[in-house]
C-alpha positions as CSV (number, residue, x, y, z in Angstrom):
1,X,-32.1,30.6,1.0
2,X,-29.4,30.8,3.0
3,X,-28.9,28.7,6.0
4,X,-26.1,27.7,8.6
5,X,-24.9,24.3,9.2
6,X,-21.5,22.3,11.8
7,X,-20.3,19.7,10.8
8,X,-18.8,17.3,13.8
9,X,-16.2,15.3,12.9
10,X,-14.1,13.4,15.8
11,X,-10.6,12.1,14.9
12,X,-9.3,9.2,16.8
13,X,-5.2,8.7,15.8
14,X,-1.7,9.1,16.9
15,X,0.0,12.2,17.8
16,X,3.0,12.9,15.3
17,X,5.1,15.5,16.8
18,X,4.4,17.5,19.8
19,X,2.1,20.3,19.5
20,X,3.5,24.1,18.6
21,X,1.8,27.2,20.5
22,X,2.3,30.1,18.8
23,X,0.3,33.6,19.1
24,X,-0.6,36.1,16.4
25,X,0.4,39.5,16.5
26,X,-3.0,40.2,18.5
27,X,-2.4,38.3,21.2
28,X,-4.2,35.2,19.8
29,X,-3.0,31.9,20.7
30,X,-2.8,29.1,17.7
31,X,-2.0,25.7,18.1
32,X,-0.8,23.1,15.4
33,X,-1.0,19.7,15.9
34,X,-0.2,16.4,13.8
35,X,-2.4,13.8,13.5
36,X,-2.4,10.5,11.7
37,X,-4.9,8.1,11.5
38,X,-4.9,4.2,10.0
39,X,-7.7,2.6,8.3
40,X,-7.8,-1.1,6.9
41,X,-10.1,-2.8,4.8
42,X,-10.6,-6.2,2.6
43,X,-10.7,-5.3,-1.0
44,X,-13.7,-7.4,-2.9
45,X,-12.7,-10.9,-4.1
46,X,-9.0,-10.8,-2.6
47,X,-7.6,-12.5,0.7
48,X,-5.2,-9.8,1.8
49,X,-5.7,-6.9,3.6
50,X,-4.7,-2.9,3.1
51,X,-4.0,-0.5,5.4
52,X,-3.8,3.2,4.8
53,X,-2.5,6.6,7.2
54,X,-3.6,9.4,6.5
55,X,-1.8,12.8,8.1
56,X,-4.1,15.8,9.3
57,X,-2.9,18.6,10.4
58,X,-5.2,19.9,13.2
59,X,-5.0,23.5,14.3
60,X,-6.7,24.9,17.4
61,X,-7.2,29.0,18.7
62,X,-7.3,30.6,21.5
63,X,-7.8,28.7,25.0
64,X,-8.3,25.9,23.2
65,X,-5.0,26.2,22.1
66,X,-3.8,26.9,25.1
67,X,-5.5,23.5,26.3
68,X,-3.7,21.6,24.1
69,X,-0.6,22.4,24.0
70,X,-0.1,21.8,28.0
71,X,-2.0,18.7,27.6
72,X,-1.4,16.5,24.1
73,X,2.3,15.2,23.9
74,X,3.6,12.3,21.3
């Protein structure tokens, strides 16, 4: 059985470079935008805390991409 599912997943981070609009050879407009993020947690029995980044690399079509690259700057 086949079915369709979206997954919705909201990023909330820093900008890492200002975005770059480029279009395909069809006309299509594509986007690239960097993203990191920071997490921190306590790690069981210890005092100190970590902190992680993690780097996404977001990408965006179309007016979308359009959108975004007049709109998001670092």
């Amino acid at each position: 059985m086949s079915s369709r599912s979206l997954n919705k997943v909201q990023l909330i981070g820093n900008v890492t470079r200002d975005p770059e609009l480029r279009y395909t050879p069809q006309g299509a407009a594509v986007c690239s935008i960097g993203l990191a993020t920071n997490r921190s947690w306590l790690p069981e029995g210890s005092t100190e805390r970590r902190e992680e980044t993690e780097f996404h690399k977001l990408v965006a079509w179309n007016k979308l991409a359009e959108l975004c690259s007049q709109l998001i700057t670092k």
